[in-house]
C-alpha positions as CSV (number, residue, x, y, z in Angstrom):
1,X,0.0,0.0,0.0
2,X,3.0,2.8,0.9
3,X,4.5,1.9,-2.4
4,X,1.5,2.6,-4.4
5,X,0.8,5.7,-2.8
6,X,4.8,6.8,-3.2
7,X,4.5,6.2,-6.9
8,X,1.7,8.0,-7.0
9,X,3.0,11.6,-5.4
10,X,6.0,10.7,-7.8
11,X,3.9,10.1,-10.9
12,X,1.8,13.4,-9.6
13,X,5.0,15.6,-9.0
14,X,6.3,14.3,-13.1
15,X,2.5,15.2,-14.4
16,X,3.1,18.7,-12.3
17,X,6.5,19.3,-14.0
18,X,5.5,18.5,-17.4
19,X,2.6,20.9,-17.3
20,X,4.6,23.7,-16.0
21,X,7.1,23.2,-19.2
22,X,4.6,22.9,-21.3
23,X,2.6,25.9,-19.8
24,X,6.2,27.8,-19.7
25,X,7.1,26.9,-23.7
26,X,3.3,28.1,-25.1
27,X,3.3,31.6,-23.2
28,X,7.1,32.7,-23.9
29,X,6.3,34.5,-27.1
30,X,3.7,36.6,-24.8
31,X,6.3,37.3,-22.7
32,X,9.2,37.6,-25.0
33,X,6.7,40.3,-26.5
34,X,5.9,42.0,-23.5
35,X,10.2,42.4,-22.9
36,X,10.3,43.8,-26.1
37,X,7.8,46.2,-25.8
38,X,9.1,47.5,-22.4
39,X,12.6,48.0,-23.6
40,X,11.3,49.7,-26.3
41,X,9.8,51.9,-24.0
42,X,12.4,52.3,-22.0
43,X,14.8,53.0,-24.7
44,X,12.4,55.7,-26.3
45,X,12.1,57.5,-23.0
46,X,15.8,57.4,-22.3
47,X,16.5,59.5,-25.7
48,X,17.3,56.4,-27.3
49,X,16.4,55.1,-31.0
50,X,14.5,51.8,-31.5
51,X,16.6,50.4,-34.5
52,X,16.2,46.7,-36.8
53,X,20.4,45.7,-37.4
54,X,19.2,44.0,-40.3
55,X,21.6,41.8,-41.1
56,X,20.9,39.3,-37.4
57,X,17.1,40.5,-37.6
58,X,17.8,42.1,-34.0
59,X,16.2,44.9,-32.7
60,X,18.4,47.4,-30.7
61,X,18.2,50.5,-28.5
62,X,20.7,53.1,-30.3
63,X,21.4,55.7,-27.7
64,X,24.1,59.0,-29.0
């Protein structure tokens, strides 16, 4: 009976882990967005220029 029950909090704890992953992978290009967005922000309000480098597809804050 104790062993039934420990593989169940451990088969519980794996089912908990994966769902946090999966939770973590499907909303990072909300919150990649939302980084971008604030730096952008940020950079604006600092005097700064919001700028594409073209040739890595980055976007950079170009301050001077």
């Amino acid at each position: 009976m104790g062993v039934r029950i420990a593989w169940t909090i451990v088969a519980l704890i794996i089912v908990g882990a994966v769902a946090s992953a999966l939770f973590r992978v499907a909303t990072a290009p909300d919150r990649i967005q939302s980084r971008k967005d604030t730096a952008k922000e940020v950079c604006v309000k600092s005097g700064g220029e919001w700028v594409i480098v073209i040739a890595g597809r980055q976007e950079v804050c170009k301050r001077g």
